[in-house]
Structures are given as C-alpha cells and as structure tokens.
C-alpha positions as CSV (number, residue, x, y, z in Angstrom):
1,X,25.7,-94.3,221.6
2,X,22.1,-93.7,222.0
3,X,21.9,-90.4,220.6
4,X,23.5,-92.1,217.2
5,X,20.9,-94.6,217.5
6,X,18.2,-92.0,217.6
7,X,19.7,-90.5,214.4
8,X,19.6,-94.2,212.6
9,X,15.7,-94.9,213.5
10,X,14.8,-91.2,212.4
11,X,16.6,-91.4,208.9
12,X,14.5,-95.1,208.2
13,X,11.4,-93.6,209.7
14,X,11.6,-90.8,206.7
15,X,13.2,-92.7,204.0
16,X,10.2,-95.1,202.5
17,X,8.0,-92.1,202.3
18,X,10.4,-89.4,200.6
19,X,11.8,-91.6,198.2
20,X,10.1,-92.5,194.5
21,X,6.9,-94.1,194.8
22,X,4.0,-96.3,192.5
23,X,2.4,-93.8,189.9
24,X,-1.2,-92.4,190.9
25,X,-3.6,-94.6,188.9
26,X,-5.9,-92.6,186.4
27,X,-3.7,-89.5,187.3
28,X,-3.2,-88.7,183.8
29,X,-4.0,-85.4,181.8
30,X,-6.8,-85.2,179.2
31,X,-5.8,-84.6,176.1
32,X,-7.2,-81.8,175.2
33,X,-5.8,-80.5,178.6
34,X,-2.1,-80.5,178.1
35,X,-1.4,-78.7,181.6
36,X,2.0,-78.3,183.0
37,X,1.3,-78.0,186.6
38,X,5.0,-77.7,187.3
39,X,4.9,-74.4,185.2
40,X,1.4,-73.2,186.5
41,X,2.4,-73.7,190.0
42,X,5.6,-71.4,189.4
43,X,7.7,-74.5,190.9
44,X,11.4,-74.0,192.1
45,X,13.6,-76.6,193.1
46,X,14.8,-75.7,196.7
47,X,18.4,-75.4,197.1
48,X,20.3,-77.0,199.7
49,X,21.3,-75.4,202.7
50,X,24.6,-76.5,204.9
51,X,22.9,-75.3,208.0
52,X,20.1,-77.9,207.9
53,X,19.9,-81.8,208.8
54,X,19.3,-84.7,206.6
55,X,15.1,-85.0,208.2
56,X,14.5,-80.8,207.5
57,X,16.0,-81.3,203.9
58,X,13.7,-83.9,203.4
59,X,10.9,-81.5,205.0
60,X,12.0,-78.5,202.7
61,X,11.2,-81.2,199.9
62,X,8.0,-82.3,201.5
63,X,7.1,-78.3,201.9
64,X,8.1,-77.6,198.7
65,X,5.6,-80.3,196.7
66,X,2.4,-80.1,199.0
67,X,2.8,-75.9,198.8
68,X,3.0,-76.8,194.6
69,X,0.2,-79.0,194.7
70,X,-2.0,-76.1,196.6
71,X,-1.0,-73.3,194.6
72,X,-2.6,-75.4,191.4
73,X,-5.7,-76.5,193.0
74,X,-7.4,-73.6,192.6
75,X,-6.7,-73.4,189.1
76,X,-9.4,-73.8,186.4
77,X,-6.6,-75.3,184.4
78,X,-6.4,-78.1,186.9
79,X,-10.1,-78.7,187.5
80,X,-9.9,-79.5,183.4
81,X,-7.1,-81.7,183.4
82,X,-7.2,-83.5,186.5
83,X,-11.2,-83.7,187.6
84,X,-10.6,-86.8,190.2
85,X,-7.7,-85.5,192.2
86,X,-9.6,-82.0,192.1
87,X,-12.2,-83.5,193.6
88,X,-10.5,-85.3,196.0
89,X,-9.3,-82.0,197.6
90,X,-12.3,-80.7,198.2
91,X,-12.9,-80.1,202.0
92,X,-9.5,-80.8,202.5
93,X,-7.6,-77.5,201.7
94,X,-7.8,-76.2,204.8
95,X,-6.4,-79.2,206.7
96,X,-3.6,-79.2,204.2
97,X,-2.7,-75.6,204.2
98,X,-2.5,-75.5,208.1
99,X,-0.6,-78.6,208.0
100,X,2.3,-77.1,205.7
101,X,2.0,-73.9,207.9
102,X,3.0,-75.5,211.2
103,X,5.6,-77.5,208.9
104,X,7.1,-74.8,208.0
105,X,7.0,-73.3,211.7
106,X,8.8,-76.1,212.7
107,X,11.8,-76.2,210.2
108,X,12.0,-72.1,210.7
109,X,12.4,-73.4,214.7
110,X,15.0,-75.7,213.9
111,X,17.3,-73.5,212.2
112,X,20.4,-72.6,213.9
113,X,19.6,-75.7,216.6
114,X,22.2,-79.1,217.0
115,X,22.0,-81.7,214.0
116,X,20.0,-84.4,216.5
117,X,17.9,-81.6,217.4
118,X,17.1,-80.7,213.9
119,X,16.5,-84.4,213.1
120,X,13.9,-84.6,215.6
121,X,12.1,-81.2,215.3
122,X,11.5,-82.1,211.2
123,X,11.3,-85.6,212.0
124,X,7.9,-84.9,214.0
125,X,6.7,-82.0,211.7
126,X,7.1,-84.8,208.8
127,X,5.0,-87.3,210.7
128,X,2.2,-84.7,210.5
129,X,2.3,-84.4,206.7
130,X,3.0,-88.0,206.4
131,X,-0.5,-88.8,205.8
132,X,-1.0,-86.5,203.0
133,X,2.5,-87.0,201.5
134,X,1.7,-90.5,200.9
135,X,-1.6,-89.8,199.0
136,X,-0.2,-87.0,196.8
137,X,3.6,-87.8,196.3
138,X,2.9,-90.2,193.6
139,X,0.6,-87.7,191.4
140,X,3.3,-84.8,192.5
141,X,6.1,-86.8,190.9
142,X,4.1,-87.7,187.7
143,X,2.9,-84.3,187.4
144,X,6.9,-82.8,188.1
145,X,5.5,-81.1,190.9
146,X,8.1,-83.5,192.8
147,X,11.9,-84.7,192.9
148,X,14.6,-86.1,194.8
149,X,16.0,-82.9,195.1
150,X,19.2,-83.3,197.6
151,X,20.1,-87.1,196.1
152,X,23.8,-86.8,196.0
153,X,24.3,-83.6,196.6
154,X,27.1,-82.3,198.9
155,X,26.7,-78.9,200.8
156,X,28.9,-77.8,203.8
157,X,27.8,-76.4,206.9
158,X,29.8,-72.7,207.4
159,X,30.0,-73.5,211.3
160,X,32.3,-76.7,210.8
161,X,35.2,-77.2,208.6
162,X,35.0,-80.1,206.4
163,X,38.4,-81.3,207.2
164,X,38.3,-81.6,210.9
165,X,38.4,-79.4,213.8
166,X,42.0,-78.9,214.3
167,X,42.8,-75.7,216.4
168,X,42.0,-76.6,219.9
169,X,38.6,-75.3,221.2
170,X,37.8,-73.4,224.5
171,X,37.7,-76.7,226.3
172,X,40.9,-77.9,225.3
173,X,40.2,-80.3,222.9
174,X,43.0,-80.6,220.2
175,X,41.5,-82.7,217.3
176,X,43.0,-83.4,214.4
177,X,42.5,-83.7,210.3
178,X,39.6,-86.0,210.1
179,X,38.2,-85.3,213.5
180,X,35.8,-82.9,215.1
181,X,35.0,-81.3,218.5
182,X,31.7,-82.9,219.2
183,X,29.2,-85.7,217.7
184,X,27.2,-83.1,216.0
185,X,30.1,-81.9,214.3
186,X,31.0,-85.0,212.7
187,X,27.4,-85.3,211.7
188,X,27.6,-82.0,210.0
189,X,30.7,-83.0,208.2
190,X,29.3,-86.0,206.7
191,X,26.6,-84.1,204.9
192,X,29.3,-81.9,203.7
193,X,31.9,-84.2,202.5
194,X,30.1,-87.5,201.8
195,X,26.2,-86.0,200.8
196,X,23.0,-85.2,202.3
197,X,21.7,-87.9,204.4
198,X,24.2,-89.9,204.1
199,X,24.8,-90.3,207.7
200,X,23.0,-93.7,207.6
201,X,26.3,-95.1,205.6
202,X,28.3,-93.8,208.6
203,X,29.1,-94.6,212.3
204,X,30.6,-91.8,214.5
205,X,33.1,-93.2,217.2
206,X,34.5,-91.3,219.9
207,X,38.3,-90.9,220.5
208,X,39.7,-90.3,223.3
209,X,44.1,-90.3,223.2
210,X,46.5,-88.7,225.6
211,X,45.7,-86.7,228.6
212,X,43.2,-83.4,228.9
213,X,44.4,-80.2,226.5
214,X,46.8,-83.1,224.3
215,X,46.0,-83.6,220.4
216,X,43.6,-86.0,219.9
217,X,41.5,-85.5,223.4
218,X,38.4,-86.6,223.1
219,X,36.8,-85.3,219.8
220,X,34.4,-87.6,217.5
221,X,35.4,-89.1,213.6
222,X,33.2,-90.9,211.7
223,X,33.7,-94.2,209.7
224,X,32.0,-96.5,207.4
225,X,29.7,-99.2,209.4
C-alpha cells in the first residue's frame, strides 16, 4: 500500500534526529554560574494530544526545545554560564525564531487533517528545523531544556474508538472489534492502544469478507510486521 509506505519512510526520516544524541562538547556551566536553564526558560513538558500524528508529536517536542532555547538566550544568566553557545547564536535569532514560527504554523494547519496528512505537513515543517535541531538538541538535552517526551506514552484519539469501528458507517461498512473503517483509522488506533509512533511496529492490512453492507466489508486492522 503505498500510502503505508509513505508513513514507514517518514517515521525513519524523523527518528535519528528526535531521539537522544552525543553531549555538546564544552557545553558545560561555569561554576560559579550554576544556571538552571530549564527553570529560567519557564519549561513545560507538552502533553500529548490524541488528535495529532506520530511526525507533529515529534514537532510539538522539536517546538517545544528550540522555543526554550530562545527564551534563555537573551538572558544575562546565560551569557555567564554558557559564553560559547551564546555566541554561537548571535546573528542567528532571527532565522531561528522565524523558523519555529512557520513550524508552528504548520502543525496549527494540520490539526483536525487525516493521520498521513498530518505525517506529511510536520514531516516537512521538521525538515526546516532539522538543521538547527541537530546543532542544539544535544546542549538542550544536557541543559534539560529537552526530553523524549511521548516515549511510551499512549493517548487516544476522541474521533475513533480504540476497540474497533463496529456500528456500520454511512457507507455500509460493518467492521468489527479489532477493525476500523478506514486506513487512517487503524493508524489512529495504534497510537492509542499500542503508543505514540509506534506505527513503525505495525502493518495495516485491508479486509475485505462477504458482500457490500455484510460485517466485515472492507474495513482496515492492523498487525505486527
């Protein structure tokens, strides 16, 4: 299925840069300078959100650590404490800044969209931060300023039942426990049942049983690959 294929190449093309990477060399506090950026920058750890995909979860976390590292880089505290990556942001602010905003245009667009949709419209706001994400996650981690914040955790979208679409729909599918209406669906019920982004674990087959407006007409299920 091609657009399951599309899902598979977007969750790799994310994954190496959101998860844990090497320590900043040098990126370490004076001192005299004991700064808690994660306290400075008023951090809060974003909470997950059943209406959004497995890419704009890993946006909201991308958002979230780039918008922390701003909000402290203005701060005498952090001139002190960390001279070289204060430095390092010089002339670059405004770059950064417009990149997050048209981020966060981009996941507010994708809200309320179809899971593949969503995967691509955070996938491609992601590539634009990629570049900065890669310089600053490691410092952002150190610092607390960054986490895996969705690792493991479950959250259901309110749209689609966890168990399975099993009232028949408009179009006459009857599904049954287990089962769901449409690809998307299923994709929705993984993050719901099994964990955000775990959708890479998973293959989604299509069933088709019996005759047009009979249980188990055409609906979707998904499976370990």
């Amino acid at each position: 299925m091609k657009s399951l294929a599309l899902t598979a190449i977007l969750t790799l093309a994310i994954v190496p840069t959101t998860q844990a990477q090497s320590r900043r060399r040098g990126a370490q506090p004076a001192p005299e300078n004991d700064v808690n950026l994660a306290k400075l920058a008023h951090v809060q750890a974003p909470q997950p959100d059943g209406a959004l995909s497995c890419q704009c979860h890993q946006l909201v976390r991308v958002i979230t650590g780039l918008r922390a590292l701003g909000s402290v880089a203005d701060e005498q505290a952090f001139a002190r404490a960390y001279p070289r990556e204060q430095k390092a942001l010089v002339g670059k602010r405004s770059q950064l800044d417009g990149a997050v905003e048209g981020a966060e245009r981009a996941l507010g667009s994708a809200r309320g969209k179809g899971y593949l949709e969503q995967e691509t419209l955070c996938q491609g706001a992601a590539n634009a931060l990629n570049s900065y994400w890669k310089e600053w996650q490691p410092f952002l981690a150190q610092t607390e300023l960054d986490r895996d914040y969705f690792d493991g955790v479950k959250v259901s979208n309110p749209a689609v039942p966890d168990h399975g679409d099993e009232n028949p729909d408009h179009r006459g599918r009857h599904c049954k426990s287990g089962q769901w209406w449409e690809e998307d669906r299923a994709l929705w019920a993984i993050t719901g049942r099994e964990g955000i982004c775990e959708q890479e674990h998973y293959r989604i087959e299509q069933v088709l049983k019996g005759q047009k407006g009979e249980r188990g007409y055409r609906c979707y299920e998904y499976k370990l690959k």
